[in-house]
C-alpha positions as CSV (number, residue, x, y, z in Angstrom):
1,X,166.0,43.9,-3.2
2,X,168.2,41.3,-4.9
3,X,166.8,37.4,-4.0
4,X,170.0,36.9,-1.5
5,X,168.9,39.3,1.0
6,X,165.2,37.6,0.8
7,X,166.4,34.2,1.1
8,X,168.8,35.2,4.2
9,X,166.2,37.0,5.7
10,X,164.0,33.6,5.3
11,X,166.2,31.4,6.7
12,X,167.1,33.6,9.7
13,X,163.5,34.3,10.9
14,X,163.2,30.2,9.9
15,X,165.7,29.5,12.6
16,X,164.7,32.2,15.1
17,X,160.8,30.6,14.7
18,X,163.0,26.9,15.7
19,X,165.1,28.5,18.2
20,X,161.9,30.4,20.3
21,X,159.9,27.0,19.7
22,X,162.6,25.2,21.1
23,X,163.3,27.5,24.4
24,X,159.2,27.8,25.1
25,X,159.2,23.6,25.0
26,X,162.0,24.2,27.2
27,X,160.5,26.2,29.5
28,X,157.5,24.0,29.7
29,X,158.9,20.8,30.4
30,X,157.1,19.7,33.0
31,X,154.7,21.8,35.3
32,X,154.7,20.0,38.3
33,X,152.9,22.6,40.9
34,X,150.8,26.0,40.4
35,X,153.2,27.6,41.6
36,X,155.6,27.7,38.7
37,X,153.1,28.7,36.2
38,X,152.9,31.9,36.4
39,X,156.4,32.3,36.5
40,X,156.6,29.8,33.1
41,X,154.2,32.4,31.7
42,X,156.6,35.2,31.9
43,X,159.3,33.6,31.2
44,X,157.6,32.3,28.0
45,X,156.5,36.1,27.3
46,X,159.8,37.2,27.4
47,X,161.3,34.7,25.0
48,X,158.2,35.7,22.3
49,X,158.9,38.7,23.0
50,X,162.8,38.3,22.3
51,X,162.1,36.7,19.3
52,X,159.3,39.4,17.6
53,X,162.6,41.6,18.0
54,X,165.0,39.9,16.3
55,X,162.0,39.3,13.4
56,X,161.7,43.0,13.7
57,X,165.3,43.7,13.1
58,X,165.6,41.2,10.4
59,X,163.0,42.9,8.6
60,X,164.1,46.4,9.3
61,X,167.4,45.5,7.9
62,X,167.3,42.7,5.4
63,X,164.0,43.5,3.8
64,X,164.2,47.3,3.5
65,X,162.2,48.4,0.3
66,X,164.3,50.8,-1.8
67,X,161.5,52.9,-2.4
68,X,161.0,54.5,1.0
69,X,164.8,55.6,0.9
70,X,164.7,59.3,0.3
């Protein structure tokens, strides 16, 4: 894998870490009543959950190792 690919691949997962950091401070502002909690938890799940994706496609596609290609 040539060292472009790896340092692309590092600075996009960098800036989807900064980007689903961001949104989760976002979503947690301020929790003002019970009420909204659980409903901060998903939303908070989701956005992880968005962001192991994209990590997951990065790697799947940027950091392929040429030795498992048939």
């Amino acid at each position: 894998m040539s060292l472009a690919k790896k340092i692309v691949s590092y600075v996009l997962i960098t800036l989807v870490l900064v980007f689903t950091i961001v949104s989760i401070l976002g979503i947690w502002d301020i929790i003002r009543d019970l009420e909204n909690v659980v409903l901060n938890i998903i939303y908070s799940l989701i956005v992880i959950f968005a962001a192991s994706a994209v990590i997951l496609f990065i790697f799947n596609v940027f950091m392929k190792d040429s030795e498992h290609k048939p």
